[in-house]
LUMGU-84411 format. One record per residue (C-alpha): residue number from 1; residue in three letters; x, y, z. Coordinates in Angstrom, 1 decimal. Example, Ala and Ser with C-alpha at 12.3 -4.5 7.8 and 13.67 -1.06 7.14 Angstrom:
BEGIN
{num: 1 residu: ALA px: 12.3 py: -4.5 pz: 7.8}
{num: 2 residu: SER px: 13.7 py: -1.1 pz: 7.1}
END
This chain:
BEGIN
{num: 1 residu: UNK px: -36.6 py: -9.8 pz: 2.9}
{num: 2 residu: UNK px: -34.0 py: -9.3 pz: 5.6}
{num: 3 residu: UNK px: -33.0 py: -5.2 pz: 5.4}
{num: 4 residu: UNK px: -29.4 py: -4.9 pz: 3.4}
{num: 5 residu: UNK px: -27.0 py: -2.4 pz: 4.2}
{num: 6 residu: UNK px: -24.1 py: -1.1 pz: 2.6}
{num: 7 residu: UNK px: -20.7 py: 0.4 pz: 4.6}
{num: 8 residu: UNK px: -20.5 py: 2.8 pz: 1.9}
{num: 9 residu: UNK px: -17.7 py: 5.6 pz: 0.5}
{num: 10 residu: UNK px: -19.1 py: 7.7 pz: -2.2}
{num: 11 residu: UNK px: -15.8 py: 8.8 pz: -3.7}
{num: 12 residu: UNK px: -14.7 py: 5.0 pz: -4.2}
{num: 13 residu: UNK px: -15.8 py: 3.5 pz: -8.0}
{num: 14 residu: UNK px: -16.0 py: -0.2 pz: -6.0}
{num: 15 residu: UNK px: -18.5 py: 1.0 pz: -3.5}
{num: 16 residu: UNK px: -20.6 py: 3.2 pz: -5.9}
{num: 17 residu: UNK px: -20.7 py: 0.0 pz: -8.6}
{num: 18 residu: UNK px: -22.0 py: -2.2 pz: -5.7}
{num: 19 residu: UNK px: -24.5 py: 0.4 pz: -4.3}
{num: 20 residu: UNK px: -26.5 py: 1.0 pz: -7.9}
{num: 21 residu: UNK px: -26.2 py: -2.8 pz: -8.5}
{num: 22 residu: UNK px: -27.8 py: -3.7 pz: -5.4}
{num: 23 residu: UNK px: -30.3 py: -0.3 pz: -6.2}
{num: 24 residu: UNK px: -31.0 py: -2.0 pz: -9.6}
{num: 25 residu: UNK px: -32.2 py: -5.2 pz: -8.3}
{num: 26 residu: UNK px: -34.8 py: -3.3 pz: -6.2}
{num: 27 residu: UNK px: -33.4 py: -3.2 pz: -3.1}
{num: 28 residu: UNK px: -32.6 py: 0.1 pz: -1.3}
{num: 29 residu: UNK px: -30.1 py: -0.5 pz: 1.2}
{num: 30 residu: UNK px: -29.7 py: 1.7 pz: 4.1}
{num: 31 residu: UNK px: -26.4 py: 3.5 pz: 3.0}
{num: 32 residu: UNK px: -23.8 py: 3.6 pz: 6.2}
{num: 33 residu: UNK px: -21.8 py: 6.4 pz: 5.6}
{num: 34 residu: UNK px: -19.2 py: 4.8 pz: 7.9}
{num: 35 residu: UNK px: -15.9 py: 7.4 pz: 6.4}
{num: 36 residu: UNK px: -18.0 py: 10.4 pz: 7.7}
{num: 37 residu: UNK px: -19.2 py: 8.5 pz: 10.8}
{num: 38 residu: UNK px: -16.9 py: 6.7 pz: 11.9}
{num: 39 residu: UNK px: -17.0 py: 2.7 pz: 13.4}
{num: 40 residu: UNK px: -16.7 py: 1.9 pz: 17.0}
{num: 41 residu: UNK px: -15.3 py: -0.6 pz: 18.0}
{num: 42 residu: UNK px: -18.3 py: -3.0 pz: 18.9}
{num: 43 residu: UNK px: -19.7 py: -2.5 pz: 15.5}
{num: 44 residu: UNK px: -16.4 py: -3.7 pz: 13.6}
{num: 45 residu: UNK px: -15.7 py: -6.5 pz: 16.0}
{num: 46 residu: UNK px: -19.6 py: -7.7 pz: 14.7}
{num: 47 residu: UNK px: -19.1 py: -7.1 pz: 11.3}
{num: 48 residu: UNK px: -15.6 py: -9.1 pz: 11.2}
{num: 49 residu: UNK px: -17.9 py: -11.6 pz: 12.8}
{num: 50 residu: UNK px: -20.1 py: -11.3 pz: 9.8}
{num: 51 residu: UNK px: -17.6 py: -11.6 pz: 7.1}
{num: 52 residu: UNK px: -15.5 py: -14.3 pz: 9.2}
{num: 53 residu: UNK px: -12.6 py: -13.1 pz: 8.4}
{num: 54 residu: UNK px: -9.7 py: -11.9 pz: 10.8}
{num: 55 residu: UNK px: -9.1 py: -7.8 pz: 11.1}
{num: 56 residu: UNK px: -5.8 py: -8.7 pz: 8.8}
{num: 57 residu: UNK px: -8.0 py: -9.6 pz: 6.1}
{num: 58 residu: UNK px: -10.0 py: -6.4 pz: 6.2}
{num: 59 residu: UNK px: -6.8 py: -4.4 pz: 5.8}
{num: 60 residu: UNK px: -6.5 py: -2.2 pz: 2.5}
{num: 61 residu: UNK px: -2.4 py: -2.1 pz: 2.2}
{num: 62 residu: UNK px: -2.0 py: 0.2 pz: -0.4}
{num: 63 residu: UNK px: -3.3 py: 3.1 pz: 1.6}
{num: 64 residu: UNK px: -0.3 py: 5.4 pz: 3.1}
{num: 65 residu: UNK px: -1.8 py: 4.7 pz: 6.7}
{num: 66 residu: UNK px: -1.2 py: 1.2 pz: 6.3}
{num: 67 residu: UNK px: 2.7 py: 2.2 pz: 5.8}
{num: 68 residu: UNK px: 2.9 py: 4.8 pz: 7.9}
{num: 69 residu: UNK px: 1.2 py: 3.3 pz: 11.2}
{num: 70 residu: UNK px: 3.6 py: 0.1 pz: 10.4}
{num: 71 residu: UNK px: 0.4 py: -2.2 pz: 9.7}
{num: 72 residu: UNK px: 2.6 py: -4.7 pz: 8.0}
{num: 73 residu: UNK px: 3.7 py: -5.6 pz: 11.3}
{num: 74 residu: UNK px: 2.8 py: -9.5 pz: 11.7}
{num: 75 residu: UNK px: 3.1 py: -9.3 pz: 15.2}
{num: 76 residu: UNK px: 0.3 py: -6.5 pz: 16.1}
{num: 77 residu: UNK px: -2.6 py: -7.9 pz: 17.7}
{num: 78 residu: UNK px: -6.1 py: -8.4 pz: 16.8}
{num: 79 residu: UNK px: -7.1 py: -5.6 pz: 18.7}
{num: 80 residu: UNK px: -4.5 py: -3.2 pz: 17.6}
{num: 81 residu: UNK px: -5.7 py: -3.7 pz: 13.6}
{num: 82 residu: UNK px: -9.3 py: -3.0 pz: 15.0}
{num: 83 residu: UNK px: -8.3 py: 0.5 pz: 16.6}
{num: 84 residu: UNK px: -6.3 py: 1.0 pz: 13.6}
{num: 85 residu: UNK px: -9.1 py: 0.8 pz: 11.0}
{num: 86 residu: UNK px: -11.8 py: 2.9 pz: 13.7}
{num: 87 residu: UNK px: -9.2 py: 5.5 pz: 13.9}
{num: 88 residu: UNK px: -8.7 py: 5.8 pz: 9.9}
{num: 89 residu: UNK px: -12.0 py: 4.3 pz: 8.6}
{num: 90 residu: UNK px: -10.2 py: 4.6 pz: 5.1}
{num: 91 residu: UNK px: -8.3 py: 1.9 pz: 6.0}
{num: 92 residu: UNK px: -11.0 py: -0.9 pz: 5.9}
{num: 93 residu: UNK px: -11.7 py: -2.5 pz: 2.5}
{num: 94 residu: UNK px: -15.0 py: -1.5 pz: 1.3}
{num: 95 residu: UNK px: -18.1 py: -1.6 pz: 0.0}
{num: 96 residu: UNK px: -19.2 py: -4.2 pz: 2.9}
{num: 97 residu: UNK px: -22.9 py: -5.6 pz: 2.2}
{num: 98 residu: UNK px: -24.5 py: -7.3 pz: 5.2}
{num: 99 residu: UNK px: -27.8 py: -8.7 pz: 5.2}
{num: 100 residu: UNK px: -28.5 py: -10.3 pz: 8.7}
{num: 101 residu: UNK px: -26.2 py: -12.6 pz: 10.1}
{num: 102 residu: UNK px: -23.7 py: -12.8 pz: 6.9}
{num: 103 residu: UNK px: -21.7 py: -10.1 pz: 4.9}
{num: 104 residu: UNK px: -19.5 py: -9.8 pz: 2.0}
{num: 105 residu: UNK px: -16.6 py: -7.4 pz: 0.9}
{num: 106 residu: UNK px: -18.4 py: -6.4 pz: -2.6}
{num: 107 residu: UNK px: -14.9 py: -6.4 pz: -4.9}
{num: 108 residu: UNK px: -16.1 py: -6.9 pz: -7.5}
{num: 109 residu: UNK px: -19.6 py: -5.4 pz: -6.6}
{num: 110 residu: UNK px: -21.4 py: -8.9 pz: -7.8}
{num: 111 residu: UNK px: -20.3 py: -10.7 pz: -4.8}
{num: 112 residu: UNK px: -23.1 py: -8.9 pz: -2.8}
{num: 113 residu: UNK px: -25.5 py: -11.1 pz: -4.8}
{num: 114 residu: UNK px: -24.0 py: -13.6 pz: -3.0}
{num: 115 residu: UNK px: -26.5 py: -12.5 pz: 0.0}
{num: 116 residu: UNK px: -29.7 py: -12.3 pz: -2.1}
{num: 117 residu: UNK px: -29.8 py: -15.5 pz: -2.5}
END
């Protein structure tokens, strides 16, 4: 099987539920503690690739930052949501399972059985 990861936040009930479902199917994903980390840019670009979504979609807008940093903003670029989320990490929807070429935001946390099959 193709290794699975998981872009993983400990404190967030979402992310843990997705992590010991995926744990209780067997598979031990390698846990990317991305909020302690951080994400470059190279590595979101891929993973947006992954999801195929637009950075937009990847946006969680109930967190302050969102407000504060004026994310709402329909006319901010691409790359200006992107340096966003790898300057506040917390501001990317998690958990994100990947396995290979394809990922999934895990909400709810069976959506990452969509890659096991």
């Amino acid at each position: 099987m193709t290794e699975v990861s998981i872009y993983h936040n400990p404190r967030c009930s979402k992310s843990r539920e997705a992590l010991a479902l995926l744990e209780a199917r067997g598979i031990a994903p390698r846990v990317i503690a991305y909020m302690e980390a951080g994400l470059q840019e190279t590595e979101l670009r891929a993973l947006l690739a992954k999801l195929g979504i637009p950075a937009r979609e990847l946006l969680r807008t109930s967190e302050t930052a969102y407000r504060e940093r004026g994310l709402a903003d329909p006319g901010l670029s691409e790359a200006a949501l992107i340096e966003a989320m790898c300057d506040e990490p917390r501001l990317m929807q998690r958990p994100i399972v990947v396995r290979g070429k394809r990922a999934v935001v895990a909400r709810p946390a069976g959506r990452a059985l969509e890659l096991l099959a």
